[in-house]
N, CA, C and O of each residue as an XYZ file, in Angstrom:
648
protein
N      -9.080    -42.391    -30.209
C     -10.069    -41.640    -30.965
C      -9.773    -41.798    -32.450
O      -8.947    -41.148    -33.090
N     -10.417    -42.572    -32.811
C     -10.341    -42.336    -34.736
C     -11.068    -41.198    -35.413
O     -12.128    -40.730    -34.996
N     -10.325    -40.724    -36.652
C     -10.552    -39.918    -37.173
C     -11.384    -39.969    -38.496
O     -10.993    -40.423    -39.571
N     -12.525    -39.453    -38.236
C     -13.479    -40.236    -39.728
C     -14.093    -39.253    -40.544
O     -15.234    -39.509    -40.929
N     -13.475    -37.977    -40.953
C     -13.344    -37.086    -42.428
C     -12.059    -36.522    -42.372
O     -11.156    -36.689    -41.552
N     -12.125    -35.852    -43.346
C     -11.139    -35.193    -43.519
C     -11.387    -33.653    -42.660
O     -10.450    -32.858    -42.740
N     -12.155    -33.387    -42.155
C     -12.570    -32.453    -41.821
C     -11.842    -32.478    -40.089
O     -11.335    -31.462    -39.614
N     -11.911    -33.785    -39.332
C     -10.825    -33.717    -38.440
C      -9.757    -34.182    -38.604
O      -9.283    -34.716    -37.600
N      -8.944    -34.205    -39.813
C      -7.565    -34.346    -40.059
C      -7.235    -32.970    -40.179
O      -6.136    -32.506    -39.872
N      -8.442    -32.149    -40.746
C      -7.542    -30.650    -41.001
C      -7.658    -30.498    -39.831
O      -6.536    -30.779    -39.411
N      -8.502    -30.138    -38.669
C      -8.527    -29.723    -37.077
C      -7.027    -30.461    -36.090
O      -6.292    -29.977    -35.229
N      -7.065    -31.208    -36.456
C      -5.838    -32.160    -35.778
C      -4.926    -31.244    -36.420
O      -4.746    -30.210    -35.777
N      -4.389    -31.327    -37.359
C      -2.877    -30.506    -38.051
C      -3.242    -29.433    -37.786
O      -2.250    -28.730    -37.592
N      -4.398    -28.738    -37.629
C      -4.071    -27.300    -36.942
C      -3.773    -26.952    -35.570
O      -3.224    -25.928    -35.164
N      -4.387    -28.350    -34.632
C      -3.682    -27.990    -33.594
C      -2.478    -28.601    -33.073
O      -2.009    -28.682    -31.937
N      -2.049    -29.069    -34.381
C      -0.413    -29.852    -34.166
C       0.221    -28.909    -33.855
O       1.164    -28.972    -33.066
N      -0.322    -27.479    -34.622
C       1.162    -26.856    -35.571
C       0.968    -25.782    -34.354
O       1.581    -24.720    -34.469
N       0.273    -25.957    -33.360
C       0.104    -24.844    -32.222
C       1.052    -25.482    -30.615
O       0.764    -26.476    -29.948
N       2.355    -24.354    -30.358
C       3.187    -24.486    -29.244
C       2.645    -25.198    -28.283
O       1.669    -24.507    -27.989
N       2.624    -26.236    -27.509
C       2.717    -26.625    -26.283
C       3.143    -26.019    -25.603
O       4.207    -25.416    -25.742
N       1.951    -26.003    -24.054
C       2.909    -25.106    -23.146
C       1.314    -25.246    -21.866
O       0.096    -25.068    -21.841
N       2.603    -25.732    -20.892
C       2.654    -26.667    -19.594
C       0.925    -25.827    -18.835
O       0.755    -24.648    -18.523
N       0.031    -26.873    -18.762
C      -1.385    -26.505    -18.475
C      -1.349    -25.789    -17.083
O      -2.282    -25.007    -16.897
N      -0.573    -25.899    -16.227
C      -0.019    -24.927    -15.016
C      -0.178    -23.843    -15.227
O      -1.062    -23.191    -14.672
N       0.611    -23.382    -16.056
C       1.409    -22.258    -16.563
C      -0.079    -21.686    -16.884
O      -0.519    -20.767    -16.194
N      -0.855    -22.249    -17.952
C      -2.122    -21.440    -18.079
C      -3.275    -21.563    -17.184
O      -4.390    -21.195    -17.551
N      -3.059    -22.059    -16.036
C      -4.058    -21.725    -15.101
C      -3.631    -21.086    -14.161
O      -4.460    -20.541    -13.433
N      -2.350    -20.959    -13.901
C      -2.087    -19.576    -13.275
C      -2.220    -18.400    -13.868
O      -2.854    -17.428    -13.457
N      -1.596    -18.513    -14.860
C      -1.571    -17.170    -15.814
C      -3.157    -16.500    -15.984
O      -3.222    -15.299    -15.724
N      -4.037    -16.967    -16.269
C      -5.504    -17.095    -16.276
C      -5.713    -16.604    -15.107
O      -6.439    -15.611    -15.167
N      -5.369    -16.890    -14.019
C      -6.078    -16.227    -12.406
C      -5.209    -15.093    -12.423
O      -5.784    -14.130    -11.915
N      -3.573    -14.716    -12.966
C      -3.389    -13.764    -12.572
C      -3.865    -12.827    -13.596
O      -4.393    -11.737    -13.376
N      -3.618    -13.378    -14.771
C      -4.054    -12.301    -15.420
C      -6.081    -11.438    -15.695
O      -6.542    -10.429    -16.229
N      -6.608    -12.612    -14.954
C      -8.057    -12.323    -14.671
C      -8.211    -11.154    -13.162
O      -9.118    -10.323    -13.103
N      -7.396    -11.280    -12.310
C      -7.364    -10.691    -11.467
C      -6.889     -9.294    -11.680
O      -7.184     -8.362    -10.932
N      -6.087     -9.193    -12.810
C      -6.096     -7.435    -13.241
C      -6.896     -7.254    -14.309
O      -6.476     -6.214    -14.814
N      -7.892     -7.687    -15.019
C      -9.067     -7.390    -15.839
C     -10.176     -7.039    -14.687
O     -10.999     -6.140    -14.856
N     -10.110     -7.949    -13.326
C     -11.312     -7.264    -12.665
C     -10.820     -6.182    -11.667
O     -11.745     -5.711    -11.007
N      -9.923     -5.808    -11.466
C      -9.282     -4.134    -11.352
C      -9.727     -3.323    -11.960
O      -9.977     -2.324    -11.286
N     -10.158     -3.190    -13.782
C     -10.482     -2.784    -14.425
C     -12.023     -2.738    -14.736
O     -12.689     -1.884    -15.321
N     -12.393     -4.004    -14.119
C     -14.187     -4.179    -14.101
C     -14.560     -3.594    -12.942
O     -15.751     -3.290    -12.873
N     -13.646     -3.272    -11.707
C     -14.461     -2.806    -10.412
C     -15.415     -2.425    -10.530
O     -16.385     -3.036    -10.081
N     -15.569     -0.948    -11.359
C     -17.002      0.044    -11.271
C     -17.822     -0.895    -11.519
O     -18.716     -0.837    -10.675
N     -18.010     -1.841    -12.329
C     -18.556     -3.079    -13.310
C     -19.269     -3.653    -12.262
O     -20.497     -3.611    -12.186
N     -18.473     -4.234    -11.381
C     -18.909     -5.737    -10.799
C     -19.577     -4.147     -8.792
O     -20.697     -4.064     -8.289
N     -18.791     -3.663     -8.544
C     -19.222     -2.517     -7.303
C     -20.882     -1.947     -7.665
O     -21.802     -1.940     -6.847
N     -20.941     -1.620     -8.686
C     -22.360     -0.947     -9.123
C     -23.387     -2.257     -8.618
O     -24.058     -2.248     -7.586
N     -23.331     -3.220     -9.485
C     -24.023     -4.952     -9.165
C     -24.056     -5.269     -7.867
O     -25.143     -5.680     -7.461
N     -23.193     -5.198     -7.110
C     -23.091     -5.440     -5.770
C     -24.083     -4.321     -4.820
O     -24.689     -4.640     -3.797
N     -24.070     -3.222     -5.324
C     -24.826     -2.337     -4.870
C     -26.862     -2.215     -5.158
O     -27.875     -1.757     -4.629
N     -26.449     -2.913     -6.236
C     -27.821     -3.650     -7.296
C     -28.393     -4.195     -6.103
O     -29.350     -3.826     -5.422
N     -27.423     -5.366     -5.978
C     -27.923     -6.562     -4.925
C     -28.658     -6.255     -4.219
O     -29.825     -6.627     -4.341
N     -28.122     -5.196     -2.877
C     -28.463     -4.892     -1.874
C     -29.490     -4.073     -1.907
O     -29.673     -3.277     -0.986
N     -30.103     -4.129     -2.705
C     -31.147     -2.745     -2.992
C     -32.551     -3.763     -3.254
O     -33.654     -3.840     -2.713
N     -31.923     -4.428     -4.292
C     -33.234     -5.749     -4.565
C     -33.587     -5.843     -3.116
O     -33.033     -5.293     -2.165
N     -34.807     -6.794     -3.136
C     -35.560     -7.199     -2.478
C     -35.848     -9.103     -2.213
O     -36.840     -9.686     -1.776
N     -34.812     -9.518     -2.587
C     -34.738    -10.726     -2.898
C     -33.974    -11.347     -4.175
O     -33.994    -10.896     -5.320
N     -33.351    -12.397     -3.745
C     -32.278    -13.320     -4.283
C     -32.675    -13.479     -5.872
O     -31.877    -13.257     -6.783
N     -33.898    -13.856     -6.038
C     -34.608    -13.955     -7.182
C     -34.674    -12.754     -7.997
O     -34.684    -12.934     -9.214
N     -34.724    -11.499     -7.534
C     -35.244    -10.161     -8.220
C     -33.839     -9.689     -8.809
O     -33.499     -9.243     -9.904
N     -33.090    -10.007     -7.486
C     -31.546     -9.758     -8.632
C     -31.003    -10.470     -9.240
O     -30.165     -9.852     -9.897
N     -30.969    -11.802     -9.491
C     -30.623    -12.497    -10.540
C     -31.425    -12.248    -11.699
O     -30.969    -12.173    -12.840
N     -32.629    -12.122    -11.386
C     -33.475    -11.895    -12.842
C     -32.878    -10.415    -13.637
O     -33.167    -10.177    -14.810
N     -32.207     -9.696    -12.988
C     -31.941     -8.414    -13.137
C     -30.627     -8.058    -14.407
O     -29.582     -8.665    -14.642
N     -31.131     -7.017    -14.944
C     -30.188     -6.862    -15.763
C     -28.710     -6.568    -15.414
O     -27.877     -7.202    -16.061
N     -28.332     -5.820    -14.615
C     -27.374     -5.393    -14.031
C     -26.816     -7.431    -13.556
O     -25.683     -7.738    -13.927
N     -27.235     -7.988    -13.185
C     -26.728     -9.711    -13.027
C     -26.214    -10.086    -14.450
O     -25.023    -10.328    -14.645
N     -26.727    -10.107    -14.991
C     -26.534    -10.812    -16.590
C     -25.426    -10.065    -17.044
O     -24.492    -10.699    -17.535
N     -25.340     -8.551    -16.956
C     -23.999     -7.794    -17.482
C     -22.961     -8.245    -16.917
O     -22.194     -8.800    -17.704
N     -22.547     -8.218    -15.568
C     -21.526     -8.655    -14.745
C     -21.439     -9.985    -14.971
O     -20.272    -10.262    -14.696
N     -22.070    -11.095    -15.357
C     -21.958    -12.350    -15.454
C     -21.034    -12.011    -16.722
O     -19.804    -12.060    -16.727
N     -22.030    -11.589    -18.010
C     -21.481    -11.591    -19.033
C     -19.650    -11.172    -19.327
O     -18.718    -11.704    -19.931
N     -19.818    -10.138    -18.646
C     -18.407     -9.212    -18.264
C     -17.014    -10.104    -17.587
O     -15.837    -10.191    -17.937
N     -17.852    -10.721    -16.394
C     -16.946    -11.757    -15.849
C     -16.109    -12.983    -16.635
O     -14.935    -13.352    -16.584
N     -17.349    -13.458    -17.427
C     -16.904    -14.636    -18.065
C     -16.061    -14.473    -19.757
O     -15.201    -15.182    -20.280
N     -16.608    -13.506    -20.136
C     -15.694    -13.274    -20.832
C     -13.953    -12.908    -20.779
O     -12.902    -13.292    -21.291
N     -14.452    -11.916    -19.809
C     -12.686    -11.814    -19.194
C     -11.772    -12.933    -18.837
O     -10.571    -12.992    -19.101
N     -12.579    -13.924    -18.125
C     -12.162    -15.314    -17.701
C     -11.787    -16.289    -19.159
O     -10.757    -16.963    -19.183
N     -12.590    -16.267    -20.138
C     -12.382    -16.806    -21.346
C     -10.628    -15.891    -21.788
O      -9.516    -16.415    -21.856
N     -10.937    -14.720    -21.966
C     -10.529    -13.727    -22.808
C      -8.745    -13.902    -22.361
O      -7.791    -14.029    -23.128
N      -8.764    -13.826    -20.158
C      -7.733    -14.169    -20.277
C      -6.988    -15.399    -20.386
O      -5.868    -15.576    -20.866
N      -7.695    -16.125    -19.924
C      -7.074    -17.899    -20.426
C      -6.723    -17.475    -22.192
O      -5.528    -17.772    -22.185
N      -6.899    -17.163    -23.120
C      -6.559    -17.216    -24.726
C      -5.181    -16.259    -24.581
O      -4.097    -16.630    -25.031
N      -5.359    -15.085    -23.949
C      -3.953    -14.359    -23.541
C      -3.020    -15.320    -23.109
O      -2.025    -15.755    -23.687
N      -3.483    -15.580    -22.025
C      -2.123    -16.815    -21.755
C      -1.020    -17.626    -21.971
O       0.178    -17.772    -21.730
N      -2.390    -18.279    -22.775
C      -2.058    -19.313    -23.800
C      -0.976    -18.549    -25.120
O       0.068    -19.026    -25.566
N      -1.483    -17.568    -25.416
C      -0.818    -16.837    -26.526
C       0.379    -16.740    -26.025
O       1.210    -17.564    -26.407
N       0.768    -15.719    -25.052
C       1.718    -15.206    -24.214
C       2.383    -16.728    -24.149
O       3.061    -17.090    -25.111
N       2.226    -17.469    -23.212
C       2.948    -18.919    -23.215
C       3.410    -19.868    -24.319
O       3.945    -20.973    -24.228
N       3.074    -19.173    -25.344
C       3.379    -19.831    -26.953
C       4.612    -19.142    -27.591
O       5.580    -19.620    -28.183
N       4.265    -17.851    -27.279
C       5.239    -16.955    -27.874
C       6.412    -16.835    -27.015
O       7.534    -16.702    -27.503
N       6.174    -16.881    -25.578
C       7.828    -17.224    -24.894
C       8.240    -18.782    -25.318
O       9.452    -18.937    -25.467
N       7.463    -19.880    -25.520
C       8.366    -21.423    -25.884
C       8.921    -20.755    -27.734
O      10.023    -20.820    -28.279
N       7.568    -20.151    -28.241
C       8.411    -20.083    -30.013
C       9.703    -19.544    -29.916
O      10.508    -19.953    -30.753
N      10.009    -18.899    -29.269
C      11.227    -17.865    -29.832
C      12.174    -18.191    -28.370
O      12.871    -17.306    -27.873
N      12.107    -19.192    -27.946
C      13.306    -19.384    -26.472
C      13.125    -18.692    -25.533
O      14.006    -18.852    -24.687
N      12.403    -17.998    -25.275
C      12.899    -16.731    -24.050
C      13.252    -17.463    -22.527
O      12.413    -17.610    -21.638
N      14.155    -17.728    -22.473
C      14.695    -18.055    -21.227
C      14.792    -17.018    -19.860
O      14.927    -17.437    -18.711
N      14.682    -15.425    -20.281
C      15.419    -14.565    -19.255
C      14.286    -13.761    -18.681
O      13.271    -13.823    -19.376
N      14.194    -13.078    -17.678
C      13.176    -12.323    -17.506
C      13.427    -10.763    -18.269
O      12.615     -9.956    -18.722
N      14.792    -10.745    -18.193
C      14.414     -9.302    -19.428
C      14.523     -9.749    -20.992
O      15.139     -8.996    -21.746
N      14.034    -10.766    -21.429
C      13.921    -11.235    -21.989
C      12.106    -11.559    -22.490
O      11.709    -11.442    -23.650
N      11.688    -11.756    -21.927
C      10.494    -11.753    -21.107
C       9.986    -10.738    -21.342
O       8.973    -10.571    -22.022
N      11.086     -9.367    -20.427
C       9.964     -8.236    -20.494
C       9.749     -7.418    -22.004
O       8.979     -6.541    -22.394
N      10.893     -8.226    -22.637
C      11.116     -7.123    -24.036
C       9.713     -7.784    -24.600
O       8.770     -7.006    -24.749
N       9.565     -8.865    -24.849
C       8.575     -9.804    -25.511
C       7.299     -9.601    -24.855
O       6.397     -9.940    -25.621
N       6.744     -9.069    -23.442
C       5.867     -8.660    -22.896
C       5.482     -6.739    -23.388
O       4.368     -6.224    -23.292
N       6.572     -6.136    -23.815
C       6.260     -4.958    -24.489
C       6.099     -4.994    -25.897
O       5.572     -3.996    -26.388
N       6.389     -5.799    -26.566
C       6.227     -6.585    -27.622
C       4.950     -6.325    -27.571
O       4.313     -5.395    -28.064
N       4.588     -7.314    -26.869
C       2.613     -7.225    -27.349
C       2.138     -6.464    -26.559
O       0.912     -6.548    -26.628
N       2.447     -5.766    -25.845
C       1.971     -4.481    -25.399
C       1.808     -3.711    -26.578
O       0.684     -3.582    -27.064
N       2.833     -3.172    -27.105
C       2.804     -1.938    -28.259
C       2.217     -2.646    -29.619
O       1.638     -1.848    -30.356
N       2.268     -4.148    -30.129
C       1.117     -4.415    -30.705
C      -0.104     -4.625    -30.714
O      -0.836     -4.465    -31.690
N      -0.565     -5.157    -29.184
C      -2.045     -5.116    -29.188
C      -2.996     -4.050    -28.273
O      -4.226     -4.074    -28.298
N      -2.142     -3.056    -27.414
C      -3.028     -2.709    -26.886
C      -2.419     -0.510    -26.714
O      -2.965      0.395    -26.084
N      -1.204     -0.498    -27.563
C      -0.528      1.208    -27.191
C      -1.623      1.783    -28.552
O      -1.680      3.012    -28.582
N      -2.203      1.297    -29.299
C      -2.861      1.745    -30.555
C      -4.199      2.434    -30.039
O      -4.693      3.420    -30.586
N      -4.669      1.866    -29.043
C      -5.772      2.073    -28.580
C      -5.780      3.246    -27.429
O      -6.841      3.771    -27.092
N      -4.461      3.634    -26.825
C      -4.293      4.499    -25.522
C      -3.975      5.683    -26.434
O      -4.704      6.650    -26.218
N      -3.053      5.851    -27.416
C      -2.703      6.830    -28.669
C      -4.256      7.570    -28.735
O      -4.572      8.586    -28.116
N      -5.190      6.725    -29.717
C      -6.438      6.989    -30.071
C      -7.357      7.861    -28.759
O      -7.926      8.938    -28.941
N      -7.334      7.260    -27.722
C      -8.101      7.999    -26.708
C      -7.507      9.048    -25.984
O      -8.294      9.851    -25.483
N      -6.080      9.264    -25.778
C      -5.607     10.278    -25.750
C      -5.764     11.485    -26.915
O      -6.292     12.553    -26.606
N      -5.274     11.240    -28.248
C      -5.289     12.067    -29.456
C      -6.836     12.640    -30.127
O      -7.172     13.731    -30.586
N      -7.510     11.434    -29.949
C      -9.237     11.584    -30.589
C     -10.568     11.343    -30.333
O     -11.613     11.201    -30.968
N     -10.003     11.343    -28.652
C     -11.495     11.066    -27.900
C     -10.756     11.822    -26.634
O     -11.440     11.845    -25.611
N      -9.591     12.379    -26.565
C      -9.362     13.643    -25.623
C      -9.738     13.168    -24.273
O     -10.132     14.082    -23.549
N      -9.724     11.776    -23.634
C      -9.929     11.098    -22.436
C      -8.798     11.976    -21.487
O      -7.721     12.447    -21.853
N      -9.370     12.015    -20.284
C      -8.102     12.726    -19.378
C      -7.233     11.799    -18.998
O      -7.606     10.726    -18.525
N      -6.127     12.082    -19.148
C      -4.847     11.191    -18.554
C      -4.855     10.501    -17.989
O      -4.435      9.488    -18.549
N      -5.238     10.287    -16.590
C      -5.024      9.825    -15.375
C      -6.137      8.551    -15.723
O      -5.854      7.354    -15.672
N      -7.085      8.961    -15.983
C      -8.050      7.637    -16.928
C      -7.396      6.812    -17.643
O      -7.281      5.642    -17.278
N      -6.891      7.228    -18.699
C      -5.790      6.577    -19.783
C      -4.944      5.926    -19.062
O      -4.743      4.711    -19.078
N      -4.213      7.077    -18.139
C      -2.801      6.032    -17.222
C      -3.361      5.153    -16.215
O      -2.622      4.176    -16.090
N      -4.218      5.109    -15.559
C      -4.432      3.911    -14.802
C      -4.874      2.534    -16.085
O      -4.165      1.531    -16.001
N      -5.634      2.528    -16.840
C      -5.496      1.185    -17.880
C      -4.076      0.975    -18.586
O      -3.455     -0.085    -18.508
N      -3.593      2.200    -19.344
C      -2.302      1.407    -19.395
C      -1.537      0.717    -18.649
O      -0.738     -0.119    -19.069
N      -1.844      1.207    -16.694
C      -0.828      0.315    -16.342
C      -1.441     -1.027    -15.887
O      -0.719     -1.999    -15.664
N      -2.577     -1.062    -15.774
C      -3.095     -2.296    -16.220
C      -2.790     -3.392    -17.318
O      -2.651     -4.610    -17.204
N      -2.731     -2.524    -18.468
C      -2.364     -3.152    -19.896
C      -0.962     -3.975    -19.721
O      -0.699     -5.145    -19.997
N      -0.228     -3.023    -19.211
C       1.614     -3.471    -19.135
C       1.755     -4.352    -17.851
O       2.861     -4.765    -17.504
N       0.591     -4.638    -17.138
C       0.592     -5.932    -15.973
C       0.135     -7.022    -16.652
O       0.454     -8.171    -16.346
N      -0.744     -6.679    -17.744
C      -1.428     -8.166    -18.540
C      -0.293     -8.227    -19.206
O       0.278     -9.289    -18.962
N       0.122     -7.741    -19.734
C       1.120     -7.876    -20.768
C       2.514     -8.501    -20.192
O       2.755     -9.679    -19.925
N       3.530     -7.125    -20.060
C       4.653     -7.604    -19.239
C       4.655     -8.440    -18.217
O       5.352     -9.453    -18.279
N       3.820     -8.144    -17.017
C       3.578     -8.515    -16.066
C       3.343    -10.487    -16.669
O       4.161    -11.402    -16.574
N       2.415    -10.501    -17.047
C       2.198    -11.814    -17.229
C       3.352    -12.780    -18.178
O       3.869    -13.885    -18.012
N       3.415    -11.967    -18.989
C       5.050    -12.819    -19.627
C       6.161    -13.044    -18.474
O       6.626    -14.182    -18.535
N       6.635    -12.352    -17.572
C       7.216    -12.410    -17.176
C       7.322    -13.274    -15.935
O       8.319    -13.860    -15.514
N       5.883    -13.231    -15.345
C       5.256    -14.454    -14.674
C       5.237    -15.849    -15.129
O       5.614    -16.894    -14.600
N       4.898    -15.677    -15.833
C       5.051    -17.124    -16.815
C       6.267    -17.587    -17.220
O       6.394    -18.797    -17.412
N       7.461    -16.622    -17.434
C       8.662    -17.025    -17.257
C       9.155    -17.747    -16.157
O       9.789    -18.797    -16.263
N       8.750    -16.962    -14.673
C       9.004    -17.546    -13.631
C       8.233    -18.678    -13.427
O       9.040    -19.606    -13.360
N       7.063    -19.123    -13.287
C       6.754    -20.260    -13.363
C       7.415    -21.481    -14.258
O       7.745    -22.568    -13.784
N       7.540    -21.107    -15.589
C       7.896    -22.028    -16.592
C       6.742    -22.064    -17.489
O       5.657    -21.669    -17.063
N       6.850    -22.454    -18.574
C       6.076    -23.118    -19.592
C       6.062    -23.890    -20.404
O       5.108    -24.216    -21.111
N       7.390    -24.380    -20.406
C       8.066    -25.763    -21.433
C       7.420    -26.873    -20.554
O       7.607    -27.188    -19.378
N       6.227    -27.577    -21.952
C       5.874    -29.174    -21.436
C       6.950    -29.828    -20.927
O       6.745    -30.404    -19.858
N       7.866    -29.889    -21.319
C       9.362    -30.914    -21.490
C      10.461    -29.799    -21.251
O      10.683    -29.216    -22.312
N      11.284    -29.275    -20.113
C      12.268    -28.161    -19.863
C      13.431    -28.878    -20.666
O      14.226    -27.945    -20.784
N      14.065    -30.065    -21.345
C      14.382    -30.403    -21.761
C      14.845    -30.761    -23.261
O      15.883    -31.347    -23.568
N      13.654    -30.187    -24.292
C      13.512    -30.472    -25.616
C      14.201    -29.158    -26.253
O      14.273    -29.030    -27.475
């Protein structure tokens, strides 16, 4: 592939300067970690299913709004967690993590940066009841920990060697 502006020389060096890490690793990580986002979509995708059966034909529920949400819902999550992954699988090759508690420290890591800010807030200023709150957090700390630590066990070094 030749490169003919400068415009994909800057795209190339930006994705030089981004960790490698073993395409396995993110297609597992991606199914597992998609499989606890739709834990979290149940009501989501159960309501639609219930849609279905109510239509009157194959056609009436696809045309249907309740189809297009759950599509929408689905595929994003599917996008959303493949980029987790990938992240997660970057940040265990940047910094070595060889260990699984190693792993898990770096899986609470981005727990308490990307997602304890948001359980604080709905506990403190939207007064959500607990048990609401605690079932997504422990969702949160399965995407999170859970998946770093998975990905440990699998591996993620292109090269276990370098």
């Amino acid at each position: 592939m030749a490169l003919n502006s400068s415009r994909d020389i800057q795209l190339t060096s930006i994705f030089a300067d981004l960790p490698p890490v073993k395409p396995s690793a993110i297609a597992l990580g991606t199914v597992y970690n998609h499989a606890i986002s739709l834990a979290i979509l149940g009501p989501v995708f159960g309501e639609t299913y219930r849609e279905a059966q109510r239509a009157n034909s194959k056609e009436e529920f696809f045309k249907s709004k309740e189809a297009a949400s759950a599509a929408s819902a689905w595929g994003s999550s599917l996008v959303g967690s493949g980029v987790q992954t990938y992240a997660v699988g970057a940040l265990i090759n940047a910094t070595g993590t060889l260990t699984y508690k190693g792993a898990a420290y770096l899986g609470s890591l981005v727990f308490l940066a990307s997602a304890a800010p948001s359980f604080i807030s709905q506990l403190a200023t939207e007064k959500r009841p607990l048990d609401q709150v605690a079932v997504t957090v422990l969702a949160r700390v399965a995407e999170t920990v859970g998946l770093s630590v998975f990905l440990t066990w699998w591996g993620t070094r292109t090269n276990p060697f370098d």
